[in-house]
N, C-alpha and C positions, 0 to 999 in steps of 0.2 A: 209418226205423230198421231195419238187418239184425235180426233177433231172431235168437240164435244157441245151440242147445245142444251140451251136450257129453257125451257118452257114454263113460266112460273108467274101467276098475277102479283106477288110477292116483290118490289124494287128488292127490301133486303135481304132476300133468299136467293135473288138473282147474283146480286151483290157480293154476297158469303160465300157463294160457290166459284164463281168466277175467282175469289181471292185463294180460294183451295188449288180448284185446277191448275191457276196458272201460276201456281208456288212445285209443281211436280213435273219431272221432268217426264219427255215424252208422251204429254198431253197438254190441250188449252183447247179454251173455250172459242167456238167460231162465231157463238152466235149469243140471242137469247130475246125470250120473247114475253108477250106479258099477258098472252090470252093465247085459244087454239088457235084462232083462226089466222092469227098473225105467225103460229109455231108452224101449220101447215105451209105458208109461204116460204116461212124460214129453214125449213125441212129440204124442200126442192131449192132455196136457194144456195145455202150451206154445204150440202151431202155431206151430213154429220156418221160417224161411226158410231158414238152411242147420244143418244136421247134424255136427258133428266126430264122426268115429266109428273108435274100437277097433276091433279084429277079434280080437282073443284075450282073453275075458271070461267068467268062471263062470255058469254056467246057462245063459244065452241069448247066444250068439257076435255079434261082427259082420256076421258070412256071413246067421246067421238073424232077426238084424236088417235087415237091406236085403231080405231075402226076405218078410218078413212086410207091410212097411213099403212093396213093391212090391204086393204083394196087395190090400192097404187101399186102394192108390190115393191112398196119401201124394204129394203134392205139394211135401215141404222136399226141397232139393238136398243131396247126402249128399257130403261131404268125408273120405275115408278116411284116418288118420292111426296109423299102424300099423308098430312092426317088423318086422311079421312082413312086410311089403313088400319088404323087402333081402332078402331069399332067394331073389326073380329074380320072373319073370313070370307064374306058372300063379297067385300069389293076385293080380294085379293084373286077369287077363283075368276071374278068377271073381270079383270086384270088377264090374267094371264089364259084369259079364255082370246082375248082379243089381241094377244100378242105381246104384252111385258114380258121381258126377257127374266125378269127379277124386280123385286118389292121392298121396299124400304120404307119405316114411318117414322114419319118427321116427329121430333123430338117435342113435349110441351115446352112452351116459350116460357121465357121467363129465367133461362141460365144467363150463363157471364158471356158477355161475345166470345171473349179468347176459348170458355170449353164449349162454346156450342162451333165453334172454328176446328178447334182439335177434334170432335163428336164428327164433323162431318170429313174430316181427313180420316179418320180410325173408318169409319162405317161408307162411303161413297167412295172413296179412291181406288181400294181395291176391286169394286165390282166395277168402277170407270173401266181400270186396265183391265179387268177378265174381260168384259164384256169387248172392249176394242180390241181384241185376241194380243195383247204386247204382255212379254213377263214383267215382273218387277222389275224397276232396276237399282241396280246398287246407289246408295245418298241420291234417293228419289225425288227428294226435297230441295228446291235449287233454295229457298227460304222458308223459314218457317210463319203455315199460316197462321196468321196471329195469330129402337133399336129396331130394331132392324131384322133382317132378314140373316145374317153372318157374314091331289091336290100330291038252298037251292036255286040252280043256276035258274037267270032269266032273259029274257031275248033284249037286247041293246039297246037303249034308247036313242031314237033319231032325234038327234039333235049333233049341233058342230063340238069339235072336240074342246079340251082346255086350254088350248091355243096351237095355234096353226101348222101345218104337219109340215114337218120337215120334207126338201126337198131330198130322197133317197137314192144313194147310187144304185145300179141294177147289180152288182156284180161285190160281194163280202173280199175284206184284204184279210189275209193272213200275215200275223209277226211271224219274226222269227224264231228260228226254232229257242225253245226255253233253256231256262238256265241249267247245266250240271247238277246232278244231284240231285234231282225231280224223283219222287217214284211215280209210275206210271199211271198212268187216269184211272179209277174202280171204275170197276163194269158192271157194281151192283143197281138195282133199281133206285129210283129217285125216289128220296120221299120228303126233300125239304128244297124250296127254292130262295135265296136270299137277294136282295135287290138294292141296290144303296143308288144317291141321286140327288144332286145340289139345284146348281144353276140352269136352268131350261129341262128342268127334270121331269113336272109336270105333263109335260106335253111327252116326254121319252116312256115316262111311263106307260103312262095311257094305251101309247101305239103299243110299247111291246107286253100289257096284259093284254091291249086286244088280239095278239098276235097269238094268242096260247088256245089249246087246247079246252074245249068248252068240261071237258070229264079231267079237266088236272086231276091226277094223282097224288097231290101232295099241296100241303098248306105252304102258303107263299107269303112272304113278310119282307116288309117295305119300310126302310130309312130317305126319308125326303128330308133335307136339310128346311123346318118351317118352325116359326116361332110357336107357342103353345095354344096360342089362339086360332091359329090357322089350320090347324093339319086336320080336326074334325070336318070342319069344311071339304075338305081336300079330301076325304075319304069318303063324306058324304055326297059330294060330286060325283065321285068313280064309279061310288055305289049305282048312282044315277042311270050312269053311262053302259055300263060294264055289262057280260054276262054271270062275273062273278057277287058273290055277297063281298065287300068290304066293311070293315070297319075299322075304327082308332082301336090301338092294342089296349089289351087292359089286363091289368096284372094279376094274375092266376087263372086267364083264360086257355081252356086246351086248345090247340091249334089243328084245324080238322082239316082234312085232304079240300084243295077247289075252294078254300078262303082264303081271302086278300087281307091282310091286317098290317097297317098304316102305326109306325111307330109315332105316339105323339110329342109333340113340342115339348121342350124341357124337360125328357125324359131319353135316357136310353134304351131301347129293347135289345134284350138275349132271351135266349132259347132254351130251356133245361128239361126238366120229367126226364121222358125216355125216349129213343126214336120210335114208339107205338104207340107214345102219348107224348106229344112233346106239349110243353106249358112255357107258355110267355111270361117274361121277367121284364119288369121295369124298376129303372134305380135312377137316383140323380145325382150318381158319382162325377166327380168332376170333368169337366168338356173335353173333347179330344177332336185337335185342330180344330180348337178354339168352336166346335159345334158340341149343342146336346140336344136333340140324338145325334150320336154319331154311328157311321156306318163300321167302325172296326170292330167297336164290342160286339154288334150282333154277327159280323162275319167270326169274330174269332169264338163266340159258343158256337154256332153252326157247324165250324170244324169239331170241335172239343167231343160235340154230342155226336152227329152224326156221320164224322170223316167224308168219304168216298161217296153216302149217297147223296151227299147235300149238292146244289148246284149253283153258283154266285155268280151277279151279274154287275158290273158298273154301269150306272149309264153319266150323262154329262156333267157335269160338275166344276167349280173351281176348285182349287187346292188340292190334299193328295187324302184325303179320306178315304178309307176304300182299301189303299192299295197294300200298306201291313196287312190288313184281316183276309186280303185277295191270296196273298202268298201263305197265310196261316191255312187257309181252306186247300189251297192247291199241295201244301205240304203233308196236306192230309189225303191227298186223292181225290181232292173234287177238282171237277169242273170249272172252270173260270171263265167268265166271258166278258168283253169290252167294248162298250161303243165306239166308232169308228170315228177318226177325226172329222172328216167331212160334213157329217151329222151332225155331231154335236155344238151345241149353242157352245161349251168352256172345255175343250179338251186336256179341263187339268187333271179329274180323277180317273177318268181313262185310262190316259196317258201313264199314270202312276201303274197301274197295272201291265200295261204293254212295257212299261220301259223295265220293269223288275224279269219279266219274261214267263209271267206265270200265264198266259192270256192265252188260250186254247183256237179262239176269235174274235177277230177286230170286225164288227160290221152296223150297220144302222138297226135301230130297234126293230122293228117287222122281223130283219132276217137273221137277230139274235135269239126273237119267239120263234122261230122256226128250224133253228139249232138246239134249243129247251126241248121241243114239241120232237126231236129226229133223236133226241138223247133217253127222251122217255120211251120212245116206241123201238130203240133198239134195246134197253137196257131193262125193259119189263117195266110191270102197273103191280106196285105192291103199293096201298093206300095207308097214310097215316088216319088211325082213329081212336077213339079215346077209349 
């Protein structure tokens, strides 16, 4: 059972959700509060698995509720469910700077109860159960109740990451051995790195560009599961942070060795030119699992253009994105790599790669850079340039 609270100044927001929750099977609401300061009580009172959380609430904020709640060493997954989200990115990145597991913005008022009821069973329920780690289950709906979410090198900035670093095991799992029919791994040089990343990805990211080689050899391109408003944010963050240049992709830009490019919201990125010039492609062909960007078009050009040298990484995520484009890349001879369960805030897009059997390593971010970083220094530094 998800144990679920809800922290809302909102009586009818408290209201609507409670009537979602406790219409699905294996989850219900424990609690619910009408301010922080009453949700921090309710917090330790409860021991909720996932959190719905405000951010604009009298006395004790949402901001200073995840800040507090990160301090404690709370343990519930925190679901930010907020207007104040639709005003672009700087509260989404200080969100999940401070610990939201994932973002969600509340819908303008003024629909029909029954579709703003249906709006929040489509859009909150499934990130309820990701986040509470239970699958779906079959007629989820014990009754029927009456957008969202589905960021030259220079020295790092000191400052805390985008939200709070996972705790990592010492020691990478390996799957089993892969499926029949595999050809064998290319042992040519890297010159493309691909990285796909849903739910708690932000934070996965971060650790494993910080985990890279400050001279990458090769331009590196990122599908974060973010709406279109947010992903600039998110890549201007990195930028921030990072020793690398980031930025949002932009369509007919070449992609140069030791650049981080951030596919942005409502758009898909692939890969085309040549592997000596490779050129970023944006399209808004229709969503794939039900995201755009989605992470399988840019895994499946990756393969297409550069087979064997390219190198594909999952990191956490719900649902199974990733894990076609993972086997399209491995079919090719590349590389595949998988965040480990343990790590990961949603091990669903992982998991889709380890369970197809293409996944070379299961391990937490750091020690996936450090299998990148051991694959480029055995496999040679031939640099992509235009």
């Amino acid at each position: 059972m998800i144990r679920v609270l809800v922290v809302d100044d909102s009586v009818l927001l408290r209201q609507m959700v409670q009537q979602v929750v406790d219409a699905q099977v294996g989850m219900r609401v424990v609690g619910s509060a009408a301010d922080g300061a009453l949700g921090l009580q309710r917090l330790e009172a409860t021991r909720p698995d996932v959190v719905l959380l405000d951010l604009d609430m009298p006395e004790v904020s949402g901001y200073e509720v995840l800040e507090r709640a990160r301090a404690r060493g709370c343990d519930a997954r925190f679901l930010v469910f907020s207007g104040r989200l639709e005003t672009g990115g700087p509260e989404v990145v200080a969100c999940l700077n401070l610990g939201a597991a994932d973002v969600v913005a509340k819908r303008h008022s003024g629909q029909r109860m029954t579709d703003a009821l249906a709006w929040m069973e489509r859009e909150l329920v499934p990130r309820i159960r990701a986040l509470g780690g239970a699958a779906p289950a079959t007629g989820a709906t014990r009754a029927p109740a009456a957008a969202a979410t589905p960021p030259a090198a220079r020295p790092a900035a000191s400052r805390p990451p985008l939200a709070p670093r996972l705790s990592l095991p010492a020691v990478a799992s390996r799957p089993p051995a892969p499926a029949i029919g595999l050809p064998p791994l290319a042992s040519e040089p890297v010159r493309l790195l691909v990285v796909g990343a849903s739910t708690g990805g932000p934070a996965a990211v971060e650790t494993f560009l910080e985990g890279l080689p400050d001279d990458f050899p090769a331009p590196i391109l990122v599908v974060q599961h973010m709406p279109a408003e947010f992903t600039r944010h998110f890549a201007a963050a990195l930028d921030r942070r990072l020793r690398f240049t980031v930025r949002e992709a932009a369509d007919g830009s070449t992609a140069r060795a030791g650049q981080v490019w951030i596919a942005p919201g409502d758009h898909h990125l692939t890969v085309g030119g040549t592997r000596q010039a490779p050129v970023l492609r944006l399209d808004q062909g229709p969503p794939e699992h039900s995201c755009r960007p989605a992470v399988d078009p840019l895994f499946r050009s990756a393969a297409a253009l550069f087979g064997g040298s390219a190198v594909g990484v999952v990191l956490t995520g719900m649902g199974h994105d990733g894990g076609a484009g993972a086997v399209a890349l491995r079919q090719a001879g590349a590389t595949v790599l998988a965040q480990d369960e343990g790590s990961s805030v949603v091990w669903g897009m992982p998991a889709s790669v380890v369970q197809a059997g293409v996944a070379a390593l299961q391990a937490p971010p750091d020690l996936l850079a450090a299998e990148v970083a051991r694959l480029v220094q055995r496999r040679g530094s031939i640099r992509a340039s235009a």
